[in-house]
C-alpha positions as CSV (number, residue, x, y, z in Angstrom):
1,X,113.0,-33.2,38.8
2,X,112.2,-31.0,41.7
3,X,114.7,-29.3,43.5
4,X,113.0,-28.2,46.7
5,X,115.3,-25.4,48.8
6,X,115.5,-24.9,52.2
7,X,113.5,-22.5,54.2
8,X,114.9,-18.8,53.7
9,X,117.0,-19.3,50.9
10,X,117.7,-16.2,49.3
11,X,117.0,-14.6,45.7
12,X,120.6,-15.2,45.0
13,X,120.6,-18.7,46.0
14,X,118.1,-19.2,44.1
15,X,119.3,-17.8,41.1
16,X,122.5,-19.9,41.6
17,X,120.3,-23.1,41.5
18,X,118.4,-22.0,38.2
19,X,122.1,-21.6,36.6
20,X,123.3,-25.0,37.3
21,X,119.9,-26.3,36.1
22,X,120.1,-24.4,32.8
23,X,124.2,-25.4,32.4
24,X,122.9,-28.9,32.4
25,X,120.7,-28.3,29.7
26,X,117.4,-27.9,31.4
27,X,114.6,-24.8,31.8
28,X,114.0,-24.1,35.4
29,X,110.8,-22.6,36.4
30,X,110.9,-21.2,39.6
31,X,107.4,-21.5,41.9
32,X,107.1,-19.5,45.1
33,X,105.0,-21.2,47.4
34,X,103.7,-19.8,50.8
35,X,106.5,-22.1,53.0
36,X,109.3,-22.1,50.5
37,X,110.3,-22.3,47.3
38,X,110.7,-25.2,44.7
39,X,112.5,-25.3,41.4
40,X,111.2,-27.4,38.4
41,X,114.0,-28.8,36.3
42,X,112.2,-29.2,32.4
43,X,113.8,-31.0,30.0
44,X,115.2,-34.4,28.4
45,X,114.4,-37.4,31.2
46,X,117.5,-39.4,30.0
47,X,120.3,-37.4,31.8
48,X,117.9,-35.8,34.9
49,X,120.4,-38.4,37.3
50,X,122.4,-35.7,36.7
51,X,120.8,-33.0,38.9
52,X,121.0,-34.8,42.0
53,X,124.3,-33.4,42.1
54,X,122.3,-30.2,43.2
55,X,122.0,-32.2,46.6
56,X,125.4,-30.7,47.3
57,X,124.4,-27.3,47.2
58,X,123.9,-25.9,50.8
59,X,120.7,-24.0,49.9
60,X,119.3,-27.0,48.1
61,X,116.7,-29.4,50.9
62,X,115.8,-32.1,48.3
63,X,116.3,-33.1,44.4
64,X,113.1,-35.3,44.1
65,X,111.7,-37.0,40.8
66,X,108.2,-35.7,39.2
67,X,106.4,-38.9,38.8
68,X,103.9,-37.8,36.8
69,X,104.1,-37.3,33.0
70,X,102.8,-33.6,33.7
71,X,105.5,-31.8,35.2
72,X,104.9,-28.2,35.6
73,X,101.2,-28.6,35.9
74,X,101.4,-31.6,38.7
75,X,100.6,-30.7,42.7
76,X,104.3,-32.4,43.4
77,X,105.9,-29.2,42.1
78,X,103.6,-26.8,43.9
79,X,101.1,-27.9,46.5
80,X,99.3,-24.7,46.9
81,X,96.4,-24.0,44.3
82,X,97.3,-21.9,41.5
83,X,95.5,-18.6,41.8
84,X,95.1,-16.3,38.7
85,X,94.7,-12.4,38.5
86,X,92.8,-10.8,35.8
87,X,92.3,-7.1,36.1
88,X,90.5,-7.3,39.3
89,X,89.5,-10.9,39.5
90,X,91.2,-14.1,41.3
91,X,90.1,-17.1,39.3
92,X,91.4,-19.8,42.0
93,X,90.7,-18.2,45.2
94,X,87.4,-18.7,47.1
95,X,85.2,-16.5,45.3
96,X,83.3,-18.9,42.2
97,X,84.2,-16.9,38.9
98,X,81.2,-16.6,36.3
99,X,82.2,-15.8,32.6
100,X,79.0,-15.6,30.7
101,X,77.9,-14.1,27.5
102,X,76.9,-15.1,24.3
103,X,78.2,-17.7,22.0
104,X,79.2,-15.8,19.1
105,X,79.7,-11.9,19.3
106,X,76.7,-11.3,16.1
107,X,76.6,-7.3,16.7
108,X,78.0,-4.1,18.5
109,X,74.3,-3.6,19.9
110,X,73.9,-8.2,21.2
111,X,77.5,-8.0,22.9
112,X,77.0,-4.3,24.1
113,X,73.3,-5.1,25.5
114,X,74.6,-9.2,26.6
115,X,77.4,-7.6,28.5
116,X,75.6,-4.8,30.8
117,X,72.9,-7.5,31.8
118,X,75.2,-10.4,32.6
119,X,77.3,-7.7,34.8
120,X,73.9,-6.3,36.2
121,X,73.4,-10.1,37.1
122,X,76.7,-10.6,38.8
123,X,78.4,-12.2,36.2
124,X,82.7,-11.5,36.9
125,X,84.2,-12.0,33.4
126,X,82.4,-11.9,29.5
127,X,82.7,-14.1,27.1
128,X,81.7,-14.1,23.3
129,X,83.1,-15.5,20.1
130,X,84.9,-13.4,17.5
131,X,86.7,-16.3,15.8
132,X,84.0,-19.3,15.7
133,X,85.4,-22.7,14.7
134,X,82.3,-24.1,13.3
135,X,81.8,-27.9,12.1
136,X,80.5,-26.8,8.8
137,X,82.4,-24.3,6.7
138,X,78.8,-23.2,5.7
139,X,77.9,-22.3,9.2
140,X,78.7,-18.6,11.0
141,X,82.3,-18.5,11.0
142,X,82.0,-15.3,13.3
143,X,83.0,-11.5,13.0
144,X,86.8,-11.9,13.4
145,X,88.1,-8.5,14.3
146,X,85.5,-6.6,14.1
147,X,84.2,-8.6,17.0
148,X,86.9,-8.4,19.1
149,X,87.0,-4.4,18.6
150,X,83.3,-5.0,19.9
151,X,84.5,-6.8,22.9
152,X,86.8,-4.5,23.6
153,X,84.3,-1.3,23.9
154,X,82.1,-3.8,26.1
155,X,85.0,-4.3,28.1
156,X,85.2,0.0,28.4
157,X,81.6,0.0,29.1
158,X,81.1,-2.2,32.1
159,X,85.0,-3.0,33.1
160,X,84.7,-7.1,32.8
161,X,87.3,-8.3,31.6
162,X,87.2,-10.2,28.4
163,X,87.8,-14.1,27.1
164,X,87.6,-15.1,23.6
165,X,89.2,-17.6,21.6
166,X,92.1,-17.9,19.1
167,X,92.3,-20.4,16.7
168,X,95.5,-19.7,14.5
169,X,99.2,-18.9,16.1
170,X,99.4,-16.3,13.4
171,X,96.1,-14.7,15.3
172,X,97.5,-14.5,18.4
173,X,98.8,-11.4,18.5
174,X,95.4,-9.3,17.5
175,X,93.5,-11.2,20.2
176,X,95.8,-10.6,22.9
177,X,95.3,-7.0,22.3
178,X,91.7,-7.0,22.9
179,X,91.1,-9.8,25.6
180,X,92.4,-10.3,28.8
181,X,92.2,-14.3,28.9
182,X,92.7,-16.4,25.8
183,X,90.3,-19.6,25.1
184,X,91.9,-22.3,23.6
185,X,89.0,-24.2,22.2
186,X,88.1,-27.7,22.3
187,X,89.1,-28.7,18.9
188,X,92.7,-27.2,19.7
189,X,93.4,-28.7,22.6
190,X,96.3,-30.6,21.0
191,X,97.3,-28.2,18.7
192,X,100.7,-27.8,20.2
193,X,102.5,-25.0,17.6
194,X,99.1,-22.7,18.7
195,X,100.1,-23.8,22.7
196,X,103.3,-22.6,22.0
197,X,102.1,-19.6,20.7
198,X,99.6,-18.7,23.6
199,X,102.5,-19.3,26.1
200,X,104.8,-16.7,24.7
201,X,101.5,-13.9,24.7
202,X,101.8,-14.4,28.5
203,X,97.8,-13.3,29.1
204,X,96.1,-16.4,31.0
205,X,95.1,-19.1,29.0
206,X,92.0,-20.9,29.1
207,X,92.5,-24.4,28.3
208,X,89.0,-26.2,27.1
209,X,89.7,-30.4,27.1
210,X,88.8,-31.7,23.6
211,X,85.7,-33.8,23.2
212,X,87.8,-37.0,23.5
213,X,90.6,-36.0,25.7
214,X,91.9,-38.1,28.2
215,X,92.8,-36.1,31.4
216,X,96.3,-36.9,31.2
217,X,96.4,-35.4,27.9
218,X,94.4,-32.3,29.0
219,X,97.5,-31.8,31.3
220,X,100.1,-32.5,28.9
221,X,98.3,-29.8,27.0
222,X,98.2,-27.7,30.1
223,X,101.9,-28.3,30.0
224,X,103.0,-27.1,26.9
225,X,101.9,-23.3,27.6
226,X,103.4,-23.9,31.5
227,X,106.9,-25.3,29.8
228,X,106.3,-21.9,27.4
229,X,107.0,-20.0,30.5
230,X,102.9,-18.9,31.0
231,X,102.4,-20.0,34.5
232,X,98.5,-18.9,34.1
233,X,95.9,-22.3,32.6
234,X,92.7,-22.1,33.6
235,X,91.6,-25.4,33.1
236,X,87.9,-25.9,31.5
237,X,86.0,-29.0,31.8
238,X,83.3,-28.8,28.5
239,X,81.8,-32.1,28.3
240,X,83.6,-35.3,26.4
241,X,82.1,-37.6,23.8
242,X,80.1,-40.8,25.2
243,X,77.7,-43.2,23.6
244,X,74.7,-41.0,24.9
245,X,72.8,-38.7,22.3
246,X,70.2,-37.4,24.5
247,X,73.0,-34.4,25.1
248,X,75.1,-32.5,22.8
249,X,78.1,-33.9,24.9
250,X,78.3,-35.9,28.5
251,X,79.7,-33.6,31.4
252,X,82.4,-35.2,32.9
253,X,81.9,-34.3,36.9
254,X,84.1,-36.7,37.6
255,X,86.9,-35.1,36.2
256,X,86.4,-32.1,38.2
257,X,87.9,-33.6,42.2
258,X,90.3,-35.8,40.1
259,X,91.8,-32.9,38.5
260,X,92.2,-30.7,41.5
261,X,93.6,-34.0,43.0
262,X,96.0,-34.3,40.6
263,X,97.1,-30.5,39.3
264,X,97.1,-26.7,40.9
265,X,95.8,-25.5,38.1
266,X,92.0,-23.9,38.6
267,X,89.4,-25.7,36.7
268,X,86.0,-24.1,35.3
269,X,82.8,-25.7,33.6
270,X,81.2,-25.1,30.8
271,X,77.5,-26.8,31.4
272,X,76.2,-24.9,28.0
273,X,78.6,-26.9,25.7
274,X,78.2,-29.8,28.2
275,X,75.0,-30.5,27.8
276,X,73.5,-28.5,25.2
277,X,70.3,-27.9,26.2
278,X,69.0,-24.5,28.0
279,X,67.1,-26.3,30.5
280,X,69.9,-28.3,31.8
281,X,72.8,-25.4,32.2
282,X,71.1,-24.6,35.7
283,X,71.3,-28.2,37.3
284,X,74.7,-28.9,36.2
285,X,76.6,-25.3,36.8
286,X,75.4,-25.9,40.4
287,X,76.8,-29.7,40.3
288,X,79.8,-28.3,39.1
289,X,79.8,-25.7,41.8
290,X,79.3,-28.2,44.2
291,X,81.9,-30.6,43.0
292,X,84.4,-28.4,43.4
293,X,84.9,-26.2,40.3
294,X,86.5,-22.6,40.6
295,X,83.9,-21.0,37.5
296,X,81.2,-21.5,35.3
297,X,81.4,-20.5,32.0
298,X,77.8,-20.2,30.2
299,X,76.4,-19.0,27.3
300,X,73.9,-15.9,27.7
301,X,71.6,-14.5,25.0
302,X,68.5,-12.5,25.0
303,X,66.8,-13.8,22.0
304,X,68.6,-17.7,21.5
305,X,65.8,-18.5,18.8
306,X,67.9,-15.6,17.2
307,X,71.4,-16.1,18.0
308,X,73.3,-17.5,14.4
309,X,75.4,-20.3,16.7
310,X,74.4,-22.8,19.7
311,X,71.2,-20.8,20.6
312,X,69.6,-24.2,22.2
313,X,71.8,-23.9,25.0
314,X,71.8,-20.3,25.7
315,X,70.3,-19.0,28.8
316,X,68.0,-15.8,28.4
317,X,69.0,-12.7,30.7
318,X,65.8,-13.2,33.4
319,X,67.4,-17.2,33.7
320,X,70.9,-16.1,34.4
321,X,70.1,-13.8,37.0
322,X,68.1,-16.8,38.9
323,X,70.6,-19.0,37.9
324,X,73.4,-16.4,39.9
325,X,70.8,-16.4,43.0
326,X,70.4,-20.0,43.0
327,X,75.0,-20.6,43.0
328,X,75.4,-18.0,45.9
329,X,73.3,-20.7,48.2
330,X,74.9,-23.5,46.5
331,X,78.6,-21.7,46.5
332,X,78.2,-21.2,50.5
333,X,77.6,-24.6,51.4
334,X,80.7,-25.3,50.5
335,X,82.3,-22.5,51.8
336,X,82.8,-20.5,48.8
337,X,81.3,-17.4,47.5
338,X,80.0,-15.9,43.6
């Protein structure tokens, strides 16, 4: 349920509202928006008859049912978009975010080197693999903490903030320390105890939708770290699995208009994984641009024939700086910026 209060209503009132949510059993998550205030009542959907009785509480406007299976994440609890701070950066606002760097963090030198020319390039956030969940067990597994103490000094050396992923709950923890946004990858999309565990690290979560994830279940996923009380998903659209081989995977444009349709969360796309192929990232982070995303996400590395995971779809430096050129014109036709 949504209990929407009146215009003005006070930080006691509203603390009186959340009580009688939570005496009924229920978690309430308070969201702010720019007109008023709403109050998201969480919880078992056989008793939720019960909070209309919040109708007779004098600050209280409306008790209105969430009709979506999403709760938290769905634009009838908060109409404005979602807009998430991280050290400097809005990812959200107007500005198009670009995380970029390379696919696995191989080196102190690659990452070091990766992250002062994607920076140099205009590139907002940096990204890189210290945990790499890899189809084969005989394939780079990545350099675990070491890498993320490598992220970290990149981080000192050229201020953008960091996002890596985390594959364990019990690994939670170390990568918090070192990154500023935790990736949740494709493959863990419905791991729900890891969710859980994201949630209570309170540090932004990116949320990639699994190869053959529906986008309601993307959002239930979205929902579990929201329900956690981490009001920060960044949503990233990666490319789902389809009868076509030509790609690695089939970018799912589609999803990007329904999904700002149908959540506030911002959503960012990752054209490397998408389509798997160097010479395609361009053309489709400008699509995605264009269709509406927040951010790009793309894979950066100066010598891909060289790079121990998913070189094929790795832009070289020179490329990436175009590629940044080419999304300013792109991002102000539609009246955003990079």
């Amino acid at each position: 349920m949504i209990i929407v209060l009146k215009a003005g209503a006070s930080d006691a009132e509203v603390d009186h509202v959340c009580r009688r949510i939570e005496a009924m059993g229920y978690r309430a998550h308070t969201i702010r928006g720019e007109l008023r205030t709403v109050v998201g009542a969480v919880g078992d959907d056989r008793g939720k008859e019960r909070l209309r009785s919040l109708e007779s509480v004098e600050c209280v406007e409306a008790v209105t049912p969430i009709l979506q299976p999403f709760k938290l994440a769905s634009r009838e609890v908060r109409r404005e978009n979602t807009r998430i701070p991280v050290d400097g950066v809005v990812i959200g606002g107007e500005q198009i975010v670009v995380m970029a760097g390379p696919c696995s963090v191989e080196s102190r030198d690659q990452v070091l080197e990766i992250a002062a020319k994607v920076k140099s390039s205009g590139a907002h956030v940096l990204r890189g693999g210290a945990f790499k969940p890899r189809t084969s067990p005989y394939s780079f597994q990545g350099l675990e903490e070491e890498g993320l103490k490598y992220l970290a000094e990149a981080r000192r050396e050229t201020g953008l903030p960091v996002v890596t992923e985390v594959m364990e709950p019990e690994k939670v923890e170390v990568v918090a320390e070192h990154a500023d946004i935790l990736q949740i990858g494709a493959r863990n999309v419905q791991n729900y105890s890891l969710l859980r565990r994201v949630a209570e690290a309170r540090k932004p979560v990116l949320l990639k939708r699994g190869m053959s994830t529906t986008i309601q279940e993307w959002l239930l996923s979205a929902e579990y770290v929201l329900a956690g009380g981490n009001p920060h998903v960044i949503l990233c659209e990666r490319g789902i699995r389809t009868f076509e081989t030509t790609t690695r995977f089939t970018l799912d444009l589609n999803a990007i208009p329904v999904v700002k349709k149908l959540t506030h969360l911002p959503v960012v796309v990752d054209p490397s994984h998408g389509t798997g192929h160097w010479e395609y990232v361009e053309s489709l982070a400008m699509a995605g641009v264009a269709a509406g995303a927040d951010g790009l996400i793309i894979e950066v590395h100066p010598r891909p024939e060289e790079a121990l995971s998913d070189g094929p779809q790795s832009l070289k430096p020179d490329r990436f700086a175009t590629l940044m050129t080419r999304l300013a014109r792109v991002a102000a036709a539609v009246d955003r910026s990079v």
